[in-house]
Each structure stands twice: as C-alpha cells, then as structure tokens.
C-alpha positions as CSV (number, residue, x, y, z in Angstrom):
1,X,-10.8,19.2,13.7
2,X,-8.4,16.9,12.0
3,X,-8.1,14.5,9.5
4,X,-6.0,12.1,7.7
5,X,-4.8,13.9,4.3
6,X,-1.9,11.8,3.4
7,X,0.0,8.5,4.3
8,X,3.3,8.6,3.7
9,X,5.1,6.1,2.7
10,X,9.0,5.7,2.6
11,X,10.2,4.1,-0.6
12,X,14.1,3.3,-2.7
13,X,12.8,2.9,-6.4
14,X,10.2,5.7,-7.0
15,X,9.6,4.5,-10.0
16,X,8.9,1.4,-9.1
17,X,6.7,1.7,-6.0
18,X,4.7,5.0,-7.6
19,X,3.8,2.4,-10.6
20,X,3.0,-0.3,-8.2
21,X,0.6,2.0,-5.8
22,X,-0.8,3.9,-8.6
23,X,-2.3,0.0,-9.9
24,X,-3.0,-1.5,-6.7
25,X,-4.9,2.2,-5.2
26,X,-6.3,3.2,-8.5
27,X,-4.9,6.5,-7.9
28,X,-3.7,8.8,-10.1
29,X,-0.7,11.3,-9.9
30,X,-0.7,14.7,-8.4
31,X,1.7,17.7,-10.1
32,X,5.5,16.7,-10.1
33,X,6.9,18.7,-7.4
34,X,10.1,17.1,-7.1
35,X,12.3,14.0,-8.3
36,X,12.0,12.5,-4.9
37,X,8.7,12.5,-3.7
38,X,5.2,11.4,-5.5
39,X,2.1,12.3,-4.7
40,X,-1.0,9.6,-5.2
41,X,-4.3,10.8,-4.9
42,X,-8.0,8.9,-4.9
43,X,-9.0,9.2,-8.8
44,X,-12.2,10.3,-7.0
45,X,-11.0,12.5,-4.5
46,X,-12.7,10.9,-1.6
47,X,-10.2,9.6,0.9
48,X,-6.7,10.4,2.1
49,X,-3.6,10.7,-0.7
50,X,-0.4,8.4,-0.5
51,X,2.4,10.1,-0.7
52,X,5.9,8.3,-1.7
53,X,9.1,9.8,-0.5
54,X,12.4,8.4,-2.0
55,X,14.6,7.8,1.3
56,X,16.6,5.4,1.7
57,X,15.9,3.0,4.8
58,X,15.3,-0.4,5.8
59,X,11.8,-2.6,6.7
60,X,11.3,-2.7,10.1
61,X,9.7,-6.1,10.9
62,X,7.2,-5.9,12.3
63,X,6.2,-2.6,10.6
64,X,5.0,-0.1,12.9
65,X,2.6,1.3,10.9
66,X,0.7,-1.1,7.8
67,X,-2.1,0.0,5.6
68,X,-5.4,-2.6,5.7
69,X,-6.6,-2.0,2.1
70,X,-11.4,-3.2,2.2
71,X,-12.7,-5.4,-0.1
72,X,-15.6,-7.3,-0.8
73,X,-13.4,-9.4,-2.8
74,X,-10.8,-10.5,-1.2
75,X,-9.5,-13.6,-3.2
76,X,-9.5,-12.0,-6.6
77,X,-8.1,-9.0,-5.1
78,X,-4.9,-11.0,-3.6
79,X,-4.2,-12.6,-6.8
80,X,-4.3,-8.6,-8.7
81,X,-1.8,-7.4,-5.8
82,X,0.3,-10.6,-6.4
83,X,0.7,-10.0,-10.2
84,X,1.5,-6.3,-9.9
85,X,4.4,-7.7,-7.5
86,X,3.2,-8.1,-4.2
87,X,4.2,-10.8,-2.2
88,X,2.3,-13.0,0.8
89,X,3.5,-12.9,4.0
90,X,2.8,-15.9,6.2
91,X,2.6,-15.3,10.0
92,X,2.6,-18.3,12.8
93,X,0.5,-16.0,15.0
94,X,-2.4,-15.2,12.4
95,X,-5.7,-16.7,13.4
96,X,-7.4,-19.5,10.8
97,X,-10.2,-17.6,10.9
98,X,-8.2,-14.4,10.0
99,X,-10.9,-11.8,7.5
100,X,-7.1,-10.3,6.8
101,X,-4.3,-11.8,4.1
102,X,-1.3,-10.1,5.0
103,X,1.4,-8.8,1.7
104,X,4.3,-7.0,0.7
105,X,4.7,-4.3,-2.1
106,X,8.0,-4.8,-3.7
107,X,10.4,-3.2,-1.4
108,X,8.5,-5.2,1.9
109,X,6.4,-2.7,2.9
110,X,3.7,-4.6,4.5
111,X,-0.3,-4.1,4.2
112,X,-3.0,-6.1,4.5
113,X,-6.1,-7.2,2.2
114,X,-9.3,-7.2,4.8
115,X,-12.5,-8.9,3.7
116,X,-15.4,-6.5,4.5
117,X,-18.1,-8.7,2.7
C-alpha cells in the first residue's frame, strides 16, 4: 500500500518560501540536508511533509497540481495567509457559492483555503 509522504513543491527564493510555508502549515523544519532543498514536516507528525526544492522554473497557469489547505475558519484564515504574503486570485469561472478562496504564496504558486465548517 501507498501513501502520500511528501508534496513537493518547486520554489526560486528558499528562504523565502520555506519561511512563508513553515507560518502558513505550522511546520517545522526537518535536518538540513542540502542548500537547495527544505524539508517541512507536520509539527505533529500526522500528515504528509512539504518538501521545497530550489529550481528555477516558471508558474504554469493554470497549475497542474494546487494544494486545498481545511479550515473551519476560512475568513480569518485568508486574512493570516494574506499578511504572511499571499495573494488572492480572482477567477471568472469560480461559482458564488464557491466553500474555496483561491491564493498565491509569493512566487504564484497557487492553493486554495476550503471551508470545511
């Protein structure tokens, strides 16, 4: 059997986007293993790891892949993502009745905040 142990995510500024993950996830950082790549990890350890690999590339739009982040509180937790430097993206084709907001983490990689309540 298989399962998902870690999304990874293509990133310029390492720095940058580890920081930014780190905040929005509440992960924490596995051992350094090398200057390009970043391993995030629940601070739990239930659920899969986010792993950040400096390699330069552009946003494909639309993404192929996105991550839907759950929450109960989906208001409050768009404002957070928006002051750690996410930005909104507003789509023609989303429904008015959407449960989903959809953002960008500073480099345009694209996820969406899904209320679950």
């Amino acid at each position: 059997m298989l399962r998902i142990g870690s999304i990874v995510l293509r990133v310029d500024d390492l720095q940058r986007q580890t920081e930014f993950w780190e905040a929005v996830l509440d992960y924490v950082r596995g051992d350094k293993q090398s200057d390009d790549f970043e391993l995030l990890r629940p601070r739990d350890g239930v659920g899969p790891s986010l792993s950040l690999d400096q390699v330069p590339s552009t946003a494909q739009v639309p993404p192929r892949l996105h991550l839907d982040l759950f929450t109960e509180n989906q208001a409050d937790e768009v404002e957070r993502l928006k002051a750690l430097g996410a930005t909104e993206v507003h789509w023609d084709k989303r429904p008015p009745d959407a449960d989903y907001v959809i953002l960008e983490d500073p480099e345009g990689n694209r996820f969406c905040v899904v209320d679950i309540s």
